[in-house]
N, CA, C, O and CB atoms as a CASP TS submission, in Angstrom:
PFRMAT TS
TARGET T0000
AUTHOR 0000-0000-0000
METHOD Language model
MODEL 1
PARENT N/A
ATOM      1  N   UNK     1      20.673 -20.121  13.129  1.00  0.00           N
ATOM      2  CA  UNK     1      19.476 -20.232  13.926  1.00  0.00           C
ATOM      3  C   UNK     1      18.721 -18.904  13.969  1.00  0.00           C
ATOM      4  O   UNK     1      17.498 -18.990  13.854  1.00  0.00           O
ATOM      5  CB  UNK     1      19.823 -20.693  15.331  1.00  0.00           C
ATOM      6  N   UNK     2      19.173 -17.879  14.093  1.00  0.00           N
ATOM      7  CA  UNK     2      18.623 -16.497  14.184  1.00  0.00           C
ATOM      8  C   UNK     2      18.308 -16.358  12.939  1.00  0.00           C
ATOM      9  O   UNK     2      17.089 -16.256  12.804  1.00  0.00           O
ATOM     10  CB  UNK     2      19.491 -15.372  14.700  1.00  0.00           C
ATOM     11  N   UNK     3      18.905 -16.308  11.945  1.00  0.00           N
ATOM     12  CA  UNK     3      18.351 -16.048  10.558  1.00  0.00           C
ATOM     13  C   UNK     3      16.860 -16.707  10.009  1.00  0.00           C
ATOM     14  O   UNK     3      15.991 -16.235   9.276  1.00  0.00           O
ATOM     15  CB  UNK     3      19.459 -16.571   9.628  1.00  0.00           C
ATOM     16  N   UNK     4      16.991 -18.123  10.771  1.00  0.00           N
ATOM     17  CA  UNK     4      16.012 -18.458  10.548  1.00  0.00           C
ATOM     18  C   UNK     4      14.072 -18.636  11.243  1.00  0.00           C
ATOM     19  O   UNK     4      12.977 -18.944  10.773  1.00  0.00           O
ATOM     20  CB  UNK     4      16.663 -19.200  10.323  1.00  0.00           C
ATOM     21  N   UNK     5      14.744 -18.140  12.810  1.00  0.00           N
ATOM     22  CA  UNK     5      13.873 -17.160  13.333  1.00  0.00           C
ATOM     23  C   UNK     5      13.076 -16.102  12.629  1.00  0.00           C
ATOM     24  O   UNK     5      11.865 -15.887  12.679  1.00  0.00           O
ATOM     25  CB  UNK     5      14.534 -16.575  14.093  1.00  0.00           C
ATOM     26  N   UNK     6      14.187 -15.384  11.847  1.00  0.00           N
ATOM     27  CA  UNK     6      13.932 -14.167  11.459  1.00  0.00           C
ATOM     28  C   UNK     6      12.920 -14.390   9.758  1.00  0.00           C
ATOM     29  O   UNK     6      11.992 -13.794   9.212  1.00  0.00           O
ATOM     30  CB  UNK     6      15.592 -13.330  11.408  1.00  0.00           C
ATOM     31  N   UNK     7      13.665 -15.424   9.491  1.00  0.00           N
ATOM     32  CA  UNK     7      12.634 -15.352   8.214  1.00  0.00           C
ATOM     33  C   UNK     7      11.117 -16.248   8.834  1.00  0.00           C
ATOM     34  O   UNK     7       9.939 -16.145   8.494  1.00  0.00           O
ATOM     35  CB  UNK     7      13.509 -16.329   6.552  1.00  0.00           C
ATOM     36  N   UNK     8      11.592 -16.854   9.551  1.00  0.00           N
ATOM     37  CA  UNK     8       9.705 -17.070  10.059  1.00  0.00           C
ATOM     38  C   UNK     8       8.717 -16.480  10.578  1.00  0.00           C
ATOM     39  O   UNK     8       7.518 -16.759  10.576  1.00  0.00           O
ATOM     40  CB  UNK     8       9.407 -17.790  10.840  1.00  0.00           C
ATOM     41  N   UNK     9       9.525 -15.303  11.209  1.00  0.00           N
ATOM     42  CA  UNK     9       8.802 -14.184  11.608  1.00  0.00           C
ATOM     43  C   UNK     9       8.306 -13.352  10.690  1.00  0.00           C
ATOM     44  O   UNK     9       7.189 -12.894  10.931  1.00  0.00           O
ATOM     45  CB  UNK     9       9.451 -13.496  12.360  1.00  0.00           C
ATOM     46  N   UNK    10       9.002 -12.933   9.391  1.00  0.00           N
ATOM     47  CA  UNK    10       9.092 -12.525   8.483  1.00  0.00           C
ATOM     48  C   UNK    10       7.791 -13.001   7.814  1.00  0.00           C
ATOM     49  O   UNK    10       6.856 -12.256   7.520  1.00  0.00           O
ATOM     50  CB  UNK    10      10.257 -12.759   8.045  1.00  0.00           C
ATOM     51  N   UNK    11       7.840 -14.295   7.613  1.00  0.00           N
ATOM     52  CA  UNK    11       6.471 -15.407   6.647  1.00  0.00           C
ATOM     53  C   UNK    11       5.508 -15.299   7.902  1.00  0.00           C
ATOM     54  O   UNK    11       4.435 -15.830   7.617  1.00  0.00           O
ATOM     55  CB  UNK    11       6.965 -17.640   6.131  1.00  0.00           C
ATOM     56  N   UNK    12       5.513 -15.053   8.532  1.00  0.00           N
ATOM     57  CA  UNK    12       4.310 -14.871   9.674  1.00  0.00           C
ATOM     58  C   UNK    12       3.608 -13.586   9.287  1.00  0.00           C
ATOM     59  O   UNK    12       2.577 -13.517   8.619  1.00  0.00           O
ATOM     60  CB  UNK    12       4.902 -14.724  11.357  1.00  0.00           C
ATOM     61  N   UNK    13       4.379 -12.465   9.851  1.00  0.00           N
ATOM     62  CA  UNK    13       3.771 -10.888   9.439  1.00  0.00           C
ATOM     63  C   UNK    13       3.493 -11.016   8.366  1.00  0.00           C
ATOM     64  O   UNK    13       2.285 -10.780   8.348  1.00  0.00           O
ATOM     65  CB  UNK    13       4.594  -9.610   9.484  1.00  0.00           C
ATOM     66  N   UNK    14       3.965 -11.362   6.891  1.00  0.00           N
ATOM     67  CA  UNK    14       3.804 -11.295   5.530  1.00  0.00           C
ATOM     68  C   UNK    14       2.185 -12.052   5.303  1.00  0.00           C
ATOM     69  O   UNK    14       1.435 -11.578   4.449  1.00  0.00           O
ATOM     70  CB  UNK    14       5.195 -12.111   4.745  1.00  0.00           C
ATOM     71  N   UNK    15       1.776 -13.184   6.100  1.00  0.00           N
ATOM     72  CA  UNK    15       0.959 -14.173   5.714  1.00  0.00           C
ATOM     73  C   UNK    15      -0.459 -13.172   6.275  1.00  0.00           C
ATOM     74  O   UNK    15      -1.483 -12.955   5.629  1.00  0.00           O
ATOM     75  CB  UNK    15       1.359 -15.862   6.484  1.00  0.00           C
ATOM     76  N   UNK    16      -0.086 -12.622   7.820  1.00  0.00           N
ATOM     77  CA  UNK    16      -1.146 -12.254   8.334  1.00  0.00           C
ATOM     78  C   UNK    16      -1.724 -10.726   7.793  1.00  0.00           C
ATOM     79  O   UNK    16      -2.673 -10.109   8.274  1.00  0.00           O
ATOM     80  CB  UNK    16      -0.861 -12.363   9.737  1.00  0.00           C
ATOM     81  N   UNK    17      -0.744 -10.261   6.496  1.00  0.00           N
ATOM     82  CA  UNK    17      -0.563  -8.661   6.086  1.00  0.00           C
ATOM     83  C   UNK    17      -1.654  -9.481   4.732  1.00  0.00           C
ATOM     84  O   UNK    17      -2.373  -8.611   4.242  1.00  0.00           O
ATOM     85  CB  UNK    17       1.587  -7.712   5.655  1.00  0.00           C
ATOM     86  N   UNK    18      -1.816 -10.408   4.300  1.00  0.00           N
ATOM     87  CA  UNK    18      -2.017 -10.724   2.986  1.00  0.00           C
ATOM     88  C   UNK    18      -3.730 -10.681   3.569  1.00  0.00           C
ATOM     89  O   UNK    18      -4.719 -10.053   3.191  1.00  0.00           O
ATOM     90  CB  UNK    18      -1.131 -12.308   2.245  1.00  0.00           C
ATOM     91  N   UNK    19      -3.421 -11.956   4.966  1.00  0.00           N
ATOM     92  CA  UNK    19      -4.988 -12.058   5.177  1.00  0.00           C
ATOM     93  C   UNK    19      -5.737 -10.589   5.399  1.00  0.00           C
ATOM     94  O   UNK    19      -6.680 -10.052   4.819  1.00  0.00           O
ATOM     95  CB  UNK    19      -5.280 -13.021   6.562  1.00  0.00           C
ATOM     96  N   UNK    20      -5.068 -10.275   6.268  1.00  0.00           N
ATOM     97  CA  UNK    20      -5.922  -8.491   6.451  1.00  0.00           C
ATOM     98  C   UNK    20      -5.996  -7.575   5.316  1.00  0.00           C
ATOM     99  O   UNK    20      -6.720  -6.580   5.302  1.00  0.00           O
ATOM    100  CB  UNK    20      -5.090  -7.400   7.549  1.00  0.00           C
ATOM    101  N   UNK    21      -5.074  -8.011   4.177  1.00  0.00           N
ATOM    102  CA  UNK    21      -5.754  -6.916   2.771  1.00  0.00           C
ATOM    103  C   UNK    21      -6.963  -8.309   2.234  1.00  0.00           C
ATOM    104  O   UNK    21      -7.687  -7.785   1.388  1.00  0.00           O
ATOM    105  CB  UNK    21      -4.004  -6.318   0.941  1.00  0.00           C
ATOM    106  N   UNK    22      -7.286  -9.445   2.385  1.00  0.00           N
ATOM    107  CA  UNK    22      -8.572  -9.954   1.826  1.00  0.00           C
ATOM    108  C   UNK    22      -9.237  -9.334   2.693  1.00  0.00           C
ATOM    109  O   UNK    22      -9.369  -8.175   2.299  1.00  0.00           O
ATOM    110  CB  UNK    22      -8.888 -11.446   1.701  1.00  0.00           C
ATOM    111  N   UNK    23      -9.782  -9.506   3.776  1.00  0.00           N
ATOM    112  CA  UNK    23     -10.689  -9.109   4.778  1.00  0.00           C
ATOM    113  C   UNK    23     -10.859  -8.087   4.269  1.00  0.00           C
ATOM    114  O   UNK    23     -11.926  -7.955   3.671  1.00  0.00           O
ATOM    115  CB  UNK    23     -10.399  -9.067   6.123  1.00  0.00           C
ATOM    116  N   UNK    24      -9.769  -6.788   4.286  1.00  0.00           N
ATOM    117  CA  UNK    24     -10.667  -5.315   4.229  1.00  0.00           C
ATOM    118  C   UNK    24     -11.040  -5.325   2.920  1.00  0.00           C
ATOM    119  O   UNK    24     -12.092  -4.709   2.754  1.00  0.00           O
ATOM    120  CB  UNK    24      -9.852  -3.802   4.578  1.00  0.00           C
ATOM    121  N   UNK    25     -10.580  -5.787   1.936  1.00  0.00           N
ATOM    122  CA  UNK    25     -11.244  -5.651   0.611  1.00  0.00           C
ATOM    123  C   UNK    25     -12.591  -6.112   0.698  1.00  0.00           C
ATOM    124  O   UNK    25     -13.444  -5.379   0.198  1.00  0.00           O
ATOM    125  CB  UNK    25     -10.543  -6.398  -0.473  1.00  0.00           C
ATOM    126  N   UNK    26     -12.999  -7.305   1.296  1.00  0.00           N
ATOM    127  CA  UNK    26     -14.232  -8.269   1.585  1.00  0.00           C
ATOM    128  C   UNK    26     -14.949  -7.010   1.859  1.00  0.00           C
ATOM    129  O   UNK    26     -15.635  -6.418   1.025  1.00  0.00           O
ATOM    130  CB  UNK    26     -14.180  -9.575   2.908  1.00  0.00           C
ATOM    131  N   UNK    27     -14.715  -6.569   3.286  1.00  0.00           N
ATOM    132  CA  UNK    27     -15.203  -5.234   3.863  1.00  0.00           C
ATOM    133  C   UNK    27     -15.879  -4.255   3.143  1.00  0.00           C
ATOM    134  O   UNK    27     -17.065  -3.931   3.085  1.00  0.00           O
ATOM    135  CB  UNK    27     -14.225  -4.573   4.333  1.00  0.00           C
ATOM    136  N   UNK    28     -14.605  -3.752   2.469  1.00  0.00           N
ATOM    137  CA  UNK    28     -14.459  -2.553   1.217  1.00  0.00           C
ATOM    138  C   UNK    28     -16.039  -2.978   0.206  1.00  0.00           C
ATOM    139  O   UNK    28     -16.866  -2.158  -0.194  1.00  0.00           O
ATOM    140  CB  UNK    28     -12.505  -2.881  -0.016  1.00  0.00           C
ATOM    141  N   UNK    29     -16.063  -4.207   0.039  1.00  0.00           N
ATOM    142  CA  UNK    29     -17.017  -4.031  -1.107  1.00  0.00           C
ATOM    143  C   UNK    29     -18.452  -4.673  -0.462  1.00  0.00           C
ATOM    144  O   UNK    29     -19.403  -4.798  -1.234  1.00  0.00           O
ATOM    145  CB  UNK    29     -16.421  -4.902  -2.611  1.00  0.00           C
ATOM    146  N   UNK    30     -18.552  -4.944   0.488  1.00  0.00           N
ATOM    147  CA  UNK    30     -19.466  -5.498   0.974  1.00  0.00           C
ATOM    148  C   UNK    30     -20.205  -3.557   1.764  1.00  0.00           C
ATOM    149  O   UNK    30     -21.411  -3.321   1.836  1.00  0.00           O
ATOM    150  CB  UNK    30     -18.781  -7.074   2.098  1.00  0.00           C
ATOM    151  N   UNK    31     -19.262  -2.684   2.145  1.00  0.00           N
ATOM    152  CA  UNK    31     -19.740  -1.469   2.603  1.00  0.00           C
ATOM    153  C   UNK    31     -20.333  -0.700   1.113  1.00  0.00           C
ATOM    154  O   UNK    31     -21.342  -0.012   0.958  1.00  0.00           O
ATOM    155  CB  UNK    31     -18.431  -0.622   3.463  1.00  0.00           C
ATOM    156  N   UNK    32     -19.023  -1.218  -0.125  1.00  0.00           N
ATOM    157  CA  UNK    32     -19.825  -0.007  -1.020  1.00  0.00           C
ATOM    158  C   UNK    32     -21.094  -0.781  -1.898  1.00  0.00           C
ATOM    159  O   UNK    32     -21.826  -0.021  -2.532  1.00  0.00           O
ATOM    160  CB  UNK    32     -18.572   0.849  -2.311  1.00  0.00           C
ATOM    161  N   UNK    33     -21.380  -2.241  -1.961  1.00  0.00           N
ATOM    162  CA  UNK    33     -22.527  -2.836  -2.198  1.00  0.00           C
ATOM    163  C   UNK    33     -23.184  -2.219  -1.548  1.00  0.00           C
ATOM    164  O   UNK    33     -23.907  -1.465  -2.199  1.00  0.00           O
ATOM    165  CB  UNK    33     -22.684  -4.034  -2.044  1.00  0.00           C
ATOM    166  N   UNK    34     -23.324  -2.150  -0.240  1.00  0.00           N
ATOM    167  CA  UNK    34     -24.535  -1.344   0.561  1.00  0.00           C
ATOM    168  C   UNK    34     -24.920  -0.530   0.664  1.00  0.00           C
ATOM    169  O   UNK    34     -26.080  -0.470   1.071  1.00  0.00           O
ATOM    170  CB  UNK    34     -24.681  -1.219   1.354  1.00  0.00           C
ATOM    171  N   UNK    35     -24.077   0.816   0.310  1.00  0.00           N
ATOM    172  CA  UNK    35     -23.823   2.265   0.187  1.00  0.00           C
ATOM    173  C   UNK    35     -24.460   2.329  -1.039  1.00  0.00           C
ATOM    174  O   UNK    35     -25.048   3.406  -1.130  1.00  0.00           O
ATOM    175  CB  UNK    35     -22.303   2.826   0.233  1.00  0.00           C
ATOM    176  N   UNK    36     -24.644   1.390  -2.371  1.00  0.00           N
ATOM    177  CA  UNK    36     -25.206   1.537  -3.728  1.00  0.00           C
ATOM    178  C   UNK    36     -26.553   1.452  -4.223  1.00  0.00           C
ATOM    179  O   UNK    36     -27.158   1.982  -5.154  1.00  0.00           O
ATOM    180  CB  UNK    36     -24.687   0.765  -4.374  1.00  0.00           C
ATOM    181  N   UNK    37     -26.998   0.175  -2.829  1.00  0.00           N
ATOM    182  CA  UNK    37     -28.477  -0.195  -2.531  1.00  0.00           C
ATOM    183  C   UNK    37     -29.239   0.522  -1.728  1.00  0.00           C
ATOM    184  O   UNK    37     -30.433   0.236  -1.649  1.00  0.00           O
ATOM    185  CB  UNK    37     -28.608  -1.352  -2.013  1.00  0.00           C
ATOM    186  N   UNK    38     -28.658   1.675  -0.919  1.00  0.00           N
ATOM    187  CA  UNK    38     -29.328   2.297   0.334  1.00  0.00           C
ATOM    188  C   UNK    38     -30.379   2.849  -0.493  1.00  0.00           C
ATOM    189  O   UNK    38     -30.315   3.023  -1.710  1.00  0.00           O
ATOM    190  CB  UNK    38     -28.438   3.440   1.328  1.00  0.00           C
ATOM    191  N   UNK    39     -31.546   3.163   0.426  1.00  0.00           N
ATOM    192  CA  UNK    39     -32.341   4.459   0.111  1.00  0.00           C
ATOM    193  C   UNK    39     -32.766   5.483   1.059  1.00  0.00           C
ATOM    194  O   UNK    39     -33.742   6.211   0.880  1.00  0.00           O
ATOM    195  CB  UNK    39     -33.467   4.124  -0.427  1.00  0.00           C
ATOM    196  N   UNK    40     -32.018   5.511   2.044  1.00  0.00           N
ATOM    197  CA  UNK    40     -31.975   6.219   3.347  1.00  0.00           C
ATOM    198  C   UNK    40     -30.807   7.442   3.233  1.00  0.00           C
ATOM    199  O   UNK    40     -29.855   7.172   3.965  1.00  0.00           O
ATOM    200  CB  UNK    40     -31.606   5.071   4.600  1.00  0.00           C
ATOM    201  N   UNK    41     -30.672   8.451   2.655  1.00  0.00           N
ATOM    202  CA  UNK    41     -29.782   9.801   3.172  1.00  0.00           C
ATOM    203  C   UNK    41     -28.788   9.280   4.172  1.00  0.00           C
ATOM    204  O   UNK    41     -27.598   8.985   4.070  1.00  0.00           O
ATOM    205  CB  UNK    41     -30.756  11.068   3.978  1.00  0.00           C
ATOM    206  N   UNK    42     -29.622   9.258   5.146  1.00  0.00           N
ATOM    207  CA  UNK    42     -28.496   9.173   6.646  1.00  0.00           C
ATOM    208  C   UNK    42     -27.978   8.167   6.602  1.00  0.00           C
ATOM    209  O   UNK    42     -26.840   8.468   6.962  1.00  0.00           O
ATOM    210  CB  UNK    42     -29.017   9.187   8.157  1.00  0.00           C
ATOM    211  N   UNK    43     -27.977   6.790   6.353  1.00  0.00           N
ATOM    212  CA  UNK    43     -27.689   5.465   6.337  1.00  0.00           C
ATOM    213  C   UNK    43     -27.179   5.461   5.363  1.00  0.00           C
ATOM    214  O   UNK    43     -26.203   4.711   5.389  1.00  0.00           O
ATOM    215  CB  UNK    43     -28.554   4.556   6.463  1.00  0.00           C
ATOM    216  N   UNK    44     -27.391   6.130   4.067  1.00  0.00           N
ATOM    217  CA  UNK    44     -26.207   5.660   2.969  1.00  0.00           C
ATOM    218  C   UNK    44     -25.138   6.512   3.489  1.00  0.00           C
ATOM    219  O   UNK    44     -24.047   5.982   3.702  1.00  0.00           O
ATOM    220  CB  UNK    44     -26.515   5.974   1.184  1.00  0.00           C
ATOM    221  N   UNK    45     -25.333   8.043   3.776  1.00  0.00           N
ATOM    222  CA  UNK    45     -24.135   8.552   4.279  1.00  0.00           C
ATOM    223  C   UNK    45     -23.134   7.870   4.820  1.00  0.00           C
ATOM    224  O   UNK    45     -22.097   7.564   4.231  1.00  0.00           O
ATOM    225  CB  UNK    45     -24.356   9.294   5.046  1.00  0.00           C
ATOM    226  N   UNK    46     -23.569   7.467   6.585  1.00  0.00           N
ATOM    227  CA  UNK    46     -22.976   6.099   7.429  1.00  0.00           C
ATOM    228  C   UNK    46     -22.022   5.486   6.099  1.00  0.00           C
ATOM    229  O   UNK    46     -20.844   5.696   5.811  1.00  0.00           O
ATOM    230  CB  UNK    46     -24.516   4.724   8.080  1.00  0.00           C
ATOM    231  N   UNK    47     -23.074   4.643   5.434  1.00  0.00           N
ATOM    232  CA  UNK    47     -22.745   3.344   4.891  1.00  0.00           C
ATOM    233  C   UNK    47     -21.365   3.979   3.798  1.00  0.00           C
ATOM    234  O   UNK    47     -20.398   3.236   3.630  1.00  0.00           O
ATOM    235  CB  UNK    47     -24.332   2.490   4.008  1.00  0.00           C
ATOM    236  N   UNK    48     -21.390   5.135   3.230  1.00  0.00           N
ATOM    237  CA  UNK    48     -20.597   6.118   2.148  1.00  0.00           C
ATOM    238  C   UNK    48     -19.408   5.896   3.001  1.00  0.00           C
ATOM    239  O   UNK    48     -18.434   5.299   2.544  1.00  0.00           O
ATOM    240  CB  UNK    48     -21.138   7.940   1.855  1.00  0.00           C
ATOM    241  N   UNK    49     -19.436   6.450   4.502  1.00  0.00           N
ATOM    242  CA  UNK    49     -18.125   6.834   4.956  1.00  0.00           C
ATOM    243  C   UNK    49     -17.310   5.692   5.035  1.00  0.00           C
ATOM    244  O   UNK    49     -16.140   5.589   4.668  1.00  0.00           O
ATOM    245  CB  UNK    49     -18.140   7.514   6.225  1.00  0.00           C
ATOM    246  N   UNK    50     -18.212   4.637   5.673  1.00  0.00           N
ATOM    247  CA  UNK    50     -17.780   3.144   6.391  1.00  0.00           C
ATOM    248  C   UNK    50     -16.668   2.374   5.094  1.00  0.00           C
ATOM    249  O   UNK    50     -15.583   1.819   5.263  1.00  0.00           O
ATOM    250  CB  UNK    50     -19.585   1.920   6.727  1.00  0.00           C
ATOM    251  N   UNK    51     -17.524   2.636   3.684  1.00  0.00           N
ATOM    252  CA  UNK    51     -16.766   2.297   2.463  1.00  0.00           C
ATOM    253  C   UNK    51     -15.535   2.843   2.095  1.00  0.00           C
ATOM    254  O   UNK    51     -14.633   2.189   1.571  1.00  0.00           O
ATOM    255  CB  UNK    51     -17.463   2.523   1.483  1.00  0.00           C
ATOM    256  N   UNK    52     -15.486   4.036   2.364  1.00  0.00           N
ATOM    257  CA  UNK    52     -14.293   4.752   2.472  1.00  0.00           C
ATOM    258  C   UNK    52     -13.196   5.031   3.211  1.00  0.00           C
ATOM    259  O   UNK    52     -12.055   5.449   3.008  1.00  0.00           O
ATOM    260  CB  UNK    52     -14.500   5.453   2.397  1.00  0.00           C
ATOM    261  N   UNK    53     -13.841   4.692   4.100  1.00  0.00           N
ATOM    262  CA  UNK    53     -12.274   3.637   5.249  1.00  0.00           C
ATOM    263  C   UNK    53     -12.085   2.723   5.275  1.00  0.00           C
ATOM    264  O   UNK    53     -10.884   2.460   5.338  1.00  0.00           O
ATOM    265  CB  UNK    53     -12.082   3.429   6.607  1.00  0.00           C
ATOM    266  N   UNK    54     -12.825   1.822   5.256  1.00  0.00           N
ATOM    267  CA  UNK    54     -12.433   0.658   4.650  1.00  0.00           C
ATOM    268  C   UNK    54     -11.565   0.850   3.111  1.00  0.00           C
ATOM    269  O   UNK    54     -10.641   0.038   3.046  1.00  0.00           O
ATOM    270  CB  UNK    54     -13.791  -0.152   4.506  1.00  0.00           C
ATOM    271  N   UNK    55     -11.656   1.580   2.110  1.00  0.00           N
ATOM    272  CA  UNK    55     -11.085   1.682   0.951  1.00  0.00           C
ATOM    273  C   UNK    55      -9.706   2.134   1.349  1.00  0.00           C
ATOM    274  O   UNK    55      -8.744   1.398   1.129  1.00  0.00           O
ATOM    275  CB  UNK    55     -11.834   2.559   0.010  1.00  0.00           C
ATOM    276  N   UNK    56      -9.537   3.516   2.026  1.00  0.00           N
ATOM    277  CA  UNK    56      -8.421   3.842   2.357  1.00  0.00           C
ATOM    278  C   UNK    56      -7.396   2.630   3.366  1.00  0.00           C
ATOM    279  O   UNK    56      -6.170   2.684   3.276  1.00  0.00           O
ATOM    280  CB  UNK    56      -8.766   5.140   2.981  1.00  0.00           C
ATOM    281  N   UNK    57      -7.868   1.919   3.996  1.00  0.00           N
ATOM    282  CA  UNK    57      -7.444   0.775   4.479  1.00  0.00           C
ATOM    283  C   UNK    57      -6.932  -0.118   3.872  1.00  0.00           C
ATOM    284  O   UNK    57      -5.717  -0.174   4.064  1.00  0.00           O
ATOM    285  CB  UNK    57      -8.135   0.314   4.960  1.00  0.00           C
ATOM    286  N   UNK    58      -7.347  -0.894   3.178  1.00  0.00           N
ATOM    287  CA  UNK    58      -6.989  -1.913   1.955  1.00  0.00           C
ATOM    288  C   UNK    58      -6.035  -1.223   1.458  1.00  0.00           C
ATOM    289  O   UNK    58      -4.902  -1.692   1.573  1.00  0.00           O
ATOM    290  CB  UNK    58      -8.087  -2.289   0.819  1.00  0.00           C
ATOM    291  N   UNK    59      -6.234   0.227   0.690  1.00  0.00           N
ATOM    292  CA  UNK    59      -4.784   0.746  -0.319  1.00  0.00           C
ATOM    293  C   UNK    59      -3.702   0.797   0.444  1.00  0.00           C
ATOM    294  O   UNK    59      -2.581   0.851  -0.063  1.00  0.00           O
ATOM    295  CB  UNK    59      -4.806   2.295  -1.022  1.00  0.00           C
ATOM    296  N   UNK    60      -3.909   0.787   1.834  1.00  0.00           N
ATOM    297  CA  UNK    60      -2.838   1.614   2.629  1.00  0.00           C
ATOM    298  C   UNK    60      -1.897   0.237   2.861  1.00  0.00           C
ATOM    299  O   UNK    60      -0.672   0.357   2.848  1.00  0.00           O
ATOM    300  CB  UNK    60      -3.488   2.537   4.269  1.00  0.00           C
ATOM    301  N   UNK    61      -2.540  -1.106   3.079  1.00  0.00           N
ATOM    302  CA  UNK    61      -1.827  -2.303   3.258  1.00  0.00           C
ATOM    303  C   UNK    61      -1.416  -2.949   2.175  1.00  0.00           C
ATOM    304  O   UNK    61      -0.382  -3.612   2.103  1.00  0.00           O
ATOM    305  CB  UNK    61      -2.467  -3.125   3.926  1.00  0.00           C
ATOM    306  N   UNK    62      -2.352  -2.744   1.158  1.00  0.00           N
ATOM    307  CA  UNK    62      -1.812  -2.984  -0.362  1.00  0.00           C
ATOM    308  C   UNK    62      -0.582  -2.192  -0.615  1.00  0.00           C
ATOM    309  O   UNK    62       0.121  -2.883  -1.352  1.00  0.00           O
ATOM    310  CB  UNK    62      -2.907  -2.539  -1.509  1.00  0.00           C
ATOM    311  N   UNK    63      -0.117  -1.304  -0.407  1.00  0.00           N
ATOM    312  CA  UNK    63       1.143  -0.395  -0.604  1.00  0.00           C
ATOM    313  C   UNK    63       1.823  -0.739   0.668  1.00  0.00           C
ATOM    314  O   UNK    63       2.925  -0.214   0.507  1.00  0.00           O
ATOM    315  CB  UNK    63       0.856   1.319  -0.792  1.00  0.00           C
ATOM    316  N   UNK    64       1.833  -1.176   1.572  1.00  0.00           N
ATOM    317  CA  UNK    64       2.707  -1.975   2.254  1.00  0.00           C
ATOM    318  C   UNK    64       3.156  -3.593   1.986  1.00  0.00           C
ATOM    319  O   UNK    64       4.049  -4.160   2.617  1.00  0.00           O
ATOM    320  CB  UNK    64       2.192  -1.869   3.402  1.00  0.00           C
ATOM    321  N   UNK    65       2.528  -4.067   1.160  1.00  0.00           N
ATOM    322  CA  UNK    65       2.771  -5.142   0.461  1.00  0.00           C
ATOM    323  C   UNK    65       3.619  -5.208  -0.463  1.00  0.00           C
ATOM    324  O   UNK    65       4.378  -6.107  -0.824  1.00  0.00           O
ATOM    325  CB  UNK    65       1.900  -5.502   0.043  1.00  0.00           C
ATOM    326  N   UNK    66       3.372  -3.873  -0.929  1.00  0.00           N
ATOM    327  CA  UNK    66       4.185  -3.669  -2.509  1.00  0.00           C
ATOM    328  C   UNK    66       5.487  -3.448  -2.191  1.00  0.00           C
ATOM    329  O   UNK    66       6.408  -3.983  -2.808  1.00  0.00           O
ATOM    330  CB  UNK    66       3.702  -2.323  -3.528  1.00  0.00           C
ATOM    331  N   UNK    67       5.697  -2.423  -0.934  1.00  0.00           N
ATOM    332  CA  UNK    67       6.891  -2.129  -0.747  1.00  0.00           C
ATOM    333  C   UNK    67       7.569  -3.518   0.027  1.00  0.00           C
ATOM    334  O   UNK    67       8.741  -3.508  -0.350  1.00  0.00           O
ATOM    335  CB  UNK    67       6.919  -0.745   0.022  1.00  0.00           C
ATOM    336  N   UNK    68       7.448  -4.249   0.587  1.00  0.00           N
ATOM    337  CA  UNK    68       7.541  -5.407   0.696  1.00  0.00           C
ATOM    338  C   UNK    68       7.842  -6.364   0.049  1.00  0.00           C
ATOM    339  O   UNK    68       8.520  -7.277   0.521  1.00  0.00           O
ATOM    340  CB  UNK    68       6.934  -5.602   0.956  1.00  0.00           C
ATOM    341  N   UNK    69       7.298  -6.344  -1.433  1.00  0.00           N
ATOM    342  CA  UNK    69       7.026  -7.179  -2.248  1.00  0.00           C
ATOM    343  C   UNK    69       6.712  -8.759  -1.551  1.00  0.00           C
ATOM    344  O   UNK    69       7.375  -9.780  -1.371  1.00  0.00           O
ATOM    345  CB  UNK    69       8.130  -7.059  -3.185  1.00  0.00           C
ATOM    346  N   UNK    70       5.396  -8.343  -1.297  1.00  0.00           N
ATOM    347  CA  UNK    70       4.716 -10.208  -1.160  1.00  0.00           C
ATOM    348  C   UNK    70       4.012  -9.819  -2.393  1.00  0.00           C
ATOM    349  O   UNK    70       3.998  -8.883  -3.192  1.00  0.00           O
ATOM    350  CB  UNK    70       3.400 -10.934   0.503  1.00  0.00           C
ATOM    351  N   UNK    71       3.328 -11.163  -2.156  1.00  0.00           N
ATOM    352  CA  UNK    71       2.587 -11.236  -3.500  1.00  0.00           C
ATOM    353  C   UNK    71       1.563 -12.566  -2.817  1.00  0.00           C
ATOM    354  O   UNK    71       2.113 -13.545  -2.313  1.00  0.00           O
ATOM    355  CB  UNK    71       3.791 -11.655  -5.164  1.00  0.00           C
ATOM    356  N   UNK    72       0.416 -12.477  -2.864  1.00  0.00           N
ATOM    357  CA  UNK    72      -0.505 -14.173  -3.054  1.00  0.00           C
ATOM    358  C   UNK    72      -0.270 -14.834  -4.638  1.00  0.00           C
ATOM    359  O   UNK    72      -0.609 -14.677  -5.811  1.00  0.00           O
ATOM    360  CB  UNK    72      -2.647 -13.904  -2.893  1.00  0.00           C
ATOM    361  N   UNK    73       0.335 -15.450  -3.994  1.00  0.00           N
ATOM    362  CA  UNK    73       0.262 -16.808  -4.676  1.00  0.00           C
ATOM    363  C   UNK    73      -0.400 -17.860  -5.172  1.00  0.00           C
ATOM    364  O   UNK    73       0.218 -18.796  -5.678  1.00  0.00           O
ATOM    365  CB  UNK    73       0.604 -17.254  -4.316  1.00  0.00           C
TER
END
C-alpha cells in the first residue's frame, strides 16, 4: 500500500514537472519572439531580461527531468 502511494505521488510531481517545462518553454519563446520584434530600447531590454529567465527556468527543470529521467511521451 505505501509503495504504491509512493509511486503516485511520484507520477503526480513527474506529470506536473513535465507540464511546467511546456509552459515555461511556451513563455521562453513567446518573451524572445517579442524581444526580436521590439523597437523600443527600454521595452526590448524588459522584454531581453523577461526571455532570459524564463530561459534559465525551462533549462533548470529540463535538468531536473533528466536527472529524474521522465521523459513525454
Amino acid at each position: 500500500m505505501f509503495f504504491k502511494k509512493k509511486r503516485q505521488l511520484k507520477q503526480e510531481f513527474d506529470d506536473k514537472l513535465l507540464s511546467d517545462i511546456w509552459d515555461l518553454k511556451e513563455k521562453w519563446m513567446q518573451a524572445r519572439h517579442l524581444h526580436g520584434n521590439s523597437s523600443h530600447l527600454i521595452v526590448s531590454n524588459e522584454q531581453g531580461i523577461e526571455a532570459t529567465i524564463a530561459k534559465v527556468k525551462y533549462f533548470y527543470l529540463f535538468k531536473e527531468a533528466k536527472i529524474r529521467k521522465i521523459s513525454a511521451k
